[in-house]
N, CA, C and O atoms as a GROMACS GRO file, in nm:
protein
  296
    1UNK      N    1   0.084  -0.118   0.000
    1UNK     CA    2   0.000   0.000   0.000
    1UNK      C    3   0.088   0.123   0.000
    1UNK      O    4   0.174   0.138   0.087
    2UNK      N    5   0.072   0.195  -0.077
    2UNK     CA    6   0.152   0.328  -0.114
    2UNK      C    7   0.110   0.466  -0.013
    2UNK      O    8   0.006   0.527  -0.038
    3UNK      N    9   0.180   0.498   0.076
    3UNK     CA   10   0.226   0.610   0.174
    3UNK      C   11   0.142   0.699   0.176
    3UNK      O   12   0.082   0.755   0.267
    4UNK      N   13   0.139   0.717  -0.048
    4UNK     CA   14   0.058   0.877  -0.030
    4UNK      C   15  -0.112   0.834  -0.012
    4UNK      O   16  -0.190   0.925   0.016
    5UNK      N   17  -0.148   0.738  -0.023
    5UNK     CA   18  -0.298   0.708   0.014
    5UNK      C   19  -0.346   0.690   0.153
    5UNK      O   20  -0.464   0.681   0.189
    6UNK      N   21  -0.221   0.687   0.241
    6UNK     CA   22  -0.260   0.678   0.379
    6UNK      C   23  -0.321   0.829   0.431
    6UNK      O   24  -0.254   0.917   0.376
    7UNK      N   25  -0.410   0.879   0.505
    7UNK     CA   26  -0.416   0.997   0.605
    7UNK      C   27  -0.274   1.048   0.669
    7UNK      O   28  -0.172   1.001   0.718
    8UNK      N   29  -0.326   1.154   0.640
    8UNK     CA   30  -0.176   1.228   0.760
    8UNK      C   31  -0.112   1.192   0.869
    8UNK      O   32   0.011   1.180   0.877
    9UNK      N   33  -0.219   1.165   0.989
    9UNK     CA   34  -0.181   1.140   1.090
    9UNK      C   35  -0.133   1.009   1.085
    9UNK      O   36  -0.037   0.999   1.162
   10UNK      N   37  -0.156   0.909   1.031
   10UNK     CA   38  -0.118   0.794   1.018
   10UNK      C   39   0.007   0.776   0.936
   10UNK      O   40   0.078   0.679   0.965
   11UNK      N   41   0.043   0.856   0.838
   11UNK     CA   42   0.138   0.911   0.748
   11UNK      C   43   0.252   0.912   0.845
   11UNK      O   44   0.354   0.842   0.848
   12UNK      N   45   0.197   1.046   0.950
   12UNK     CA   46   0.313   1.084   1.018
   12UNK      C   47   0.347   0.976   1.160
   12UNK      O   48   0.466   0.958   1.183
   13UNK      N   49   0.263   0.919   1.237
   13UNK     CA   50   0.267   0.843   1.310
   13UNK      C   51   0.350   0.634   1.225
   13UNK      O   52   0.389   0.531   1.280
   14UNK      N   53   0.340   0.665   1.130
   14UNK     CA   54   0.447   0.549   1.090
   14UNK      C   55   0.594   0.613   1.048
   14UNK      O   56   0.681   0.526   1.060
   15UNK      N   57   0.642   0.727   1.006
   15UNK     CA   58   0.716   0.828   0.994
   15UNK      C   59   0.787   0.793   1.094
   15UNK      O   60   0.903   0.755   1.077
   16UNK      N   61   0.723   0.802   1.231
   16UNK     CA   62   0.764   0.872   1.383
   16UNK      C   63   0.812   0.690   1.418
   16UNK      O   64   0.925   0.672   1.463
   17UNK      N   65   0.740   0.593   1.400
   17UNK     CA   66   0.773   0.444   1.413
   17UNK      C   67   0.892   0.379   1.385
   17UNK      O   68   0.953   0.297   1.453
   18UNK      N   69   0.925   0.443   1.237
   18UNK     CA   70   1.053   0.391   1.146
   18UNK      C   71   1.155   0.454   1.183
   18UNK      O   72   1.264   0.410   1.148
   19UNK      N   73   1.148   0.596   1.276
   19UNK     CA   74   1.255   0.684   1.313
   19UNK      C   75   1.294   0.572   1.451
   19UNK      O   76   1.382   0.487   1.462
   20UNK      N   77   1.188   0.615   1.540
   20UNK     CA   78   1.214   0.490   1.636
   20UNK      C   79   1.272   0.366   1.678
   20UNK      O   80   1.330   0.332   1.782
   21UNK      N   81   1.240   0.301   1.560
   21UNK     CA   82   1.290   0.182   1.517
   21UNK      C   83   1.428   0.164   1.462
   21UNK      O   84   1.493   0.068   1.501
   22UNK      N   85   1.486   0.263   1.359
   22UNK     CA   86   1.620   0.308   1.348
   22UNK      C   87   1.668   0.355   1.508
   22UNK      O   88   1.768   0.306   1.560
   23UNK      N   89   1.605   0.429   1.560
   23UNK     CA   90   1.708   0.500   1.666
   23UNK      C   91   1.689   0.339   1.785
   23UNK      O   92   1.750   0.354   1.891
   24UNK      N   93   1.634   0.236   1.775
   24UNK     CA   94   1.671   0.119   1.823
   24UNK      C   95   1.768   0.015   1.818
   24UNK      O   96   1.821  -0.050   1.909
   25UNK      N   97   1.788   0.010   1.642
   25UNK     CA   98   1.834  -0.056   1.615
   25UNK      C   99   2.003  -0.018   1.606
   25UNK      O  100   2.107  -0.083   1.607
   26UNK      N  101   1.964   0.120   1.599
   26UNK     CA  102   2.100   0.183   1.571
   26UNK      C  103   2.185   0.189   1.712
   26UNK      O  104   2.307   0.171   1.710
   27UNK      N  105   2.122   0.213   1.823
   27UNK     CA  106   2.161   0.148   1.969
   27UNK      C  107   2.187   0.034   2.018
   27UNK      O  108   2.269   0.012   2.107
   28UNK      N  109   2.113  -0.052   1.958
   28UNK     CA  110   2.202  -0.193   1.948
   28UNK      C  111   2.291  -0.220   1.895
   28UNK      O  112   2.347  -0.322   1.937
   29UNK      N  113   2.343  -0.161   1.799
   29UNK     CA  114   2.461  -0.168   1.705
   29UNK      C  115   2.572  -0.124   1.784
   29UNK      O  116   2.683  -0.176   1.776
   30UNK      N  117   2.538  -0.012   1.876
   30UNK     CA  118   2.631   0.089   1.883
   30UNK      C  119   2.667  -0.041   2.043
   30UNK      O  120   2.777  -0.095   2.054
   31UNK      N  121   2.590  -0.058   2.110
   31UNK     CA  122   2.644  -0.152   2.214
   31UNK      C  123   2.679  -0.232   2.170
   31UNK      O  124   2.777  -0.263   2.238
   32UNK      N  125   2.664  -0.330   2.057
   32UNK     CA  126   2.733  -0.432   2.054
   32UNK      C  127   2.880  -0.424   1.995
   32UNK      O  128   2.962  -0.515   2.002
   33UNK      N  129   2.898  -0.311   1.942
   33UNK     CA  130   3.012  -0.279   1.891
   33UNK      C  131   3.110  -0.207   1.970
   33UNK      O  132   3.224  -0.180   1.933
   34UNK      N  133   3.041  -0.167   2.122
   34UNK     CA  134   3.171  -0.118   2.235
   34UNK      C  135   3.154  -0.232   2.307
   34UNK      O  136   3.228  -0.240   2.405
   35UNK      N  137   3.084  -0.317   2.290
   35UNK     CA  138   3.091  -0.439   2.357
   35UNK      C  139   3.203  -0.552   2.320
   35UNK      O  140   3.256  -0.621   2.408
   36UNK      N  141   3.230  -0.563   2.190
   36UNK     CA  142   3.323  -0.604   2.090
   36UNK      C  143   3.464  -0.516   2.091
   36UNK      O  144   3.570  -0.576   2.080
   37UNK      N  145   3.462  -0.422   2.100
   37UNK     CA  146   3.584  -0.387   2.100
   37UNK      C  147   3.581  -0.364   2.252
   37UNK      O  148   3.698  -0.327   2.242
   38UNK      N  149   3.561  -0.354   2.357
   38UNK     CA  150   3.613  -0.373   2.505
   38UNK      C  151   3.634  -0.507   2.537
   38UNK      O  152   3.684  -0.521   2.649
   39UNK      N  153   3.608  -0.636   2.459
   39UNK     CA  154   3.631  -0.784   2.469
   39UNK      C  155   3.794  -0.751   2.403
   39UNK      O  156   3.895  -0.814   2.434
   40UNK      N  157   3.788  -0.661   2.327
   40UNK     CA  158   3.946  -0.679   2.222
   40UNK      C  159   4.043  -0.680   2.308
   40UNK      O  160   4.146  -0.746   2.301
   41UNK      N  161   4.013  -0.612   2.383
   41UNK     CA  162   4.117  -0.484   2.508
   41UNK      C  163   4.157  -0.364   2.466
   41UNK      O  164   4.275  -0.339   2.443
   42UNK      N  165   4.068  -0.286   2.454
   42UNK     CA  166   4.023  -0.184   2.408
   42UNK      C  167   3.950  -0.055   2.527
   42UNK      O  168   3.836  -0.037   2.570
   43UNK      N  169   4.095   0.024   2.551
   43UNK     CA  170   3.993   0.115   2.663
   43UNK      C  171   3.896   0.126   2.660
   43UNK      O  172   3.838   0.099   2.555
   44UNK      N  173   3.828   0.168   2.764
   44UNK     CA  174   3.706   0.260   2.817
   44UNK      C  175   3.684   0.320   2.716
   44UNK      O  176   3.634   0.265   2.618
   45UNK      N  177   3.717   0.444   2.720
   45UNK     CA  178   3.703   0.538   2.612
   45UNK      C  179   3.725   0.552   2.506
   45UNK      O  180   3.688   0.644   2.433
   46UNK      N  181   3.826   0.413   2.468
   46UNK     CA  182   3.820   0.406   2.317
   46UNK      C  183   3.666   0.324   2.228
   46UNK      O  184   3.612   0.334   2.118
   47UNK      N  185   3.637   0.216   2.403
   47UNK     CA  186   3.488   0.132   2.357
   47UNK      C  187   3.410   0.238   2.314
   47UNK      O  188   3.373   0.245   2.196
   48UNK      N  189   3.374   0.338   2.415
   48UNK     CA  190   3.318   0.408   2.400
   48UNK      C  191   3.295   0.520   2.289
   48UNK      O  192   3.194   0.584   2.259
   49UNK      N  193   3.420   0.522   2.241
   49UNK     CA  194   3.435   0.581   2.094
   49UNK      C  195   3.364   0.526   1.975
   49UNK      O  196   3.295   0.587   1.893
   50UNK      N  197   3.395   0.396   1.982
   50UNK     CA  198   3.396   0.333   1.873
   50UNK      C  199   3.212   0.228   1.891
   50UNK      O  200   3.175   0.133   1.823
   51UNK      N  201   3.165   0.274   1.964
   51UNK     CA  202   3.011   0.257   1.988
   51UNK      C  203   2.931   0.392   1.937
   51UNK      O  204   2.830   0.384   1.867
   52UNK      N  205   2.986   0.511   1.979
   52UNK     CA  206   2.992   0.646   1.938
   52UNK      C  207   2.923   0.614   1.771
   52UNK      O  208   2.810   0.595   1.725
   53UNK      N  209   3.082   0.622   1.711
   53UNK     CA  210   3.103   0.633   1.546
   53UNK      C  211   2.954   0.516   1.534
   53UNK      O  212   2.850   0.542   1.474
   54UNK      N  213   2.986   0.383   1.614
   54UNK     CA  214   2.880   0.242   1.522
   54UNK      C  215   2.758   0.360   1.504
   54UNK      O  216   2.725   0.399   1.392
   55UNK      N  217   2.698   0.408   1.625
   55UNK     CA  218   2.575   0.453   1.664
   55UNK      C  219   2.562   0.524   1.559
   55UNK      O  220   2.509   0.463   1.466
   56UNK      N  221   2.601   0.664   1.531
   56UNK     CA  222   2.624   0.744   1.430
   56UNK      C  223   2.616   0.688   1.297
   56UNK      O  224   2.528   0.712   1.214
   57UNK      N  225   2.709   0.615   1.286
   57UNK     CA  226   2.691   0.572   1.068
   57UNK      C  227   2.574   0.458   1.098
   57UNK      O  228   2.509   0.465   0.994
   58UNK      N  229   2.532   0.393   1.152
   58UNK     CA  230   2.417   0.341   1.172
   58UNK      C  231   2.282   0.388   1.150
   58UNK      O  232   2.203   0.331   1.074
   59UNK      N  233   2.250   0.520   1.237
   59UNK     CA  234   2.174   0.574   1.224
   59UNK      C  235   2.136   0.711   1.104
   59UNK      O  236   2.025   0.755   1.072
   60UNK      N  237   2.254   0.748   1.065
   60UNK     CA  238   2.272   0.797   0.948
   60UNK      C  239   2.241   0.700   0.864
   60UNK      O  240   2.156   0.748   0.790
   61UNK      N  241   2.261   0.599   0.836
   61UNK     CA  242   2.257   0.474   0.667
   61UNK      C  243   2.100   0.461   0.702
   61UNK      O  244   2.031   0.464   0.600
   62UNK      N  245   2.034   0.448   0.810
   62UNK     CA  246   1.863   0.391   0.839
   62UNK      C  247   1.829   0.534   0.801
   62UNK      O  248   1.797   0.536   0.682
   63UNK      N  249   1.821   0.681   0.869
   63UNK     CA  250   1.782   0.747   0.850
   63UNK      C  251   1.772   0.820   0.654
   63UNK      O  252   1.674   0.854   0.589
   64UNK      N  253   1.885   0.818   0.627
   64UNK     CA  254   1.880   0.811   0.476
   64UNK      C  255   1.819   0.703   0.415
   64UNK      O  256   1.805   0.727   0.295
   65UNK      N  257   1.773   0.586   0.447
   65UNK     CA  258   1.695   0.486   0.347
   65UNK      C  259   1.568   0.544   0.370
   65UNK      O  260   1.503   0.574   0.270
   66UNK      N  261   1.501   0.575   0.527
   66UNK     CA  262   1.394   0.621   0.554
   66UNK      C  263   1.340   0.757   0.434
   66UNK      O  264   1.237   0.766   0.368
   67UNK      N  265   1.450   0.840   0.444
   67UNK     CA  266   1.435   0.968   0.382
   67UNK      C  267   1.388   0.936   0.205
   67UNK      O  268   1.290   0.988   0.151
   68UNK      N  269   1.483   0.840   0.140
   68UNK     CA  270   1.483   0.794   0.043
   68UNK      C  271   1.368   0.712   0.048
   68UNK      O  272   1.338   0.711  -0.072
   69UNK      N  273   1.261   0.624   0.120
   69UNK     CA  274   1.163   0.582   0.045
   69UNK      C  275   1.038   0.656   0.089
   69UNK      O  276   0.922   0.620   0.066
   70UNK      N  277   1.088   0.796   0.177
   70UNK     CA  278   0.953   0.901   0.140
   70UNK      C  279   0.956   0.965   0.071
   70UNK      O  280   0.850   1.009   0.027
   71UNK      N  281   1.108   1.019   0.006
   71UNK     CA  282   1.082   1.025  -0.155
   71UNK      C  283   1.046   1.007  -0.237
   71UNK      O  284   1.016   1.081  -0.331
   72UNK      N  285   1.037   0.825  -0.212
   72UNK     CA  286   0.989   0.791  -0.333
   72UNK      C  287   0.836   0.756  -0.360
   72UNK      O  288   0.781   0.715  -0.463
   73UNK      N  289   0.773   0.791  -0.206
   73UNK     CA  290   0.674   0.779  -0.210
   73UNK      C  291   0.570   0.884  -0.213
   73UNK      O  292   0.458   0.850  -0.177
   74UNK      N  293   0.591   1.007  -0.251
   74UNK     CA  294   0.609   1.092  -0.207
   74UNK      C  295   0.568   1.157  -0.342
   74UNK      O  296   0.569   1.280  -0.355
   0.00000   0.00000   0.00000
């Protein structure tokens, strides 16, 4: 079912779901990846870095697909 036939509020309330859902998934990433590098032996603050960056290009790559298929739906 195509985006632009849905109502607004419903429009925007699955909008608000998929952001959600990225900013979930993208937090799991980001722990499992200072979780992985503090198993390496990997400071504190470098785990913590490098959960940082996961979190970040994570949620950047979801947020741009998001953006890109309300484009295209759009």
């Amino acid at each position: 079912m195509s985006l632009a036939l849905v109502s607004p509020p419903v429009y925007a309330l699955t909008l608000l779901a998929s952001v959600l859902a990225a900013a979930l998934l993208s937090l799991l990433i980001a722990v499992t990846a200072g979780l992985l590098a503090r198993w390496d032996g990997t400071s504190l603050s470098g785990a913590l870095l490098r959960a940082g960056t996961a979190f970040g290009a994570a949620m950047s790559l979801l947020c741009g697909l998001i953006a890109l298929d309300v484009a295209a739906t759009t």
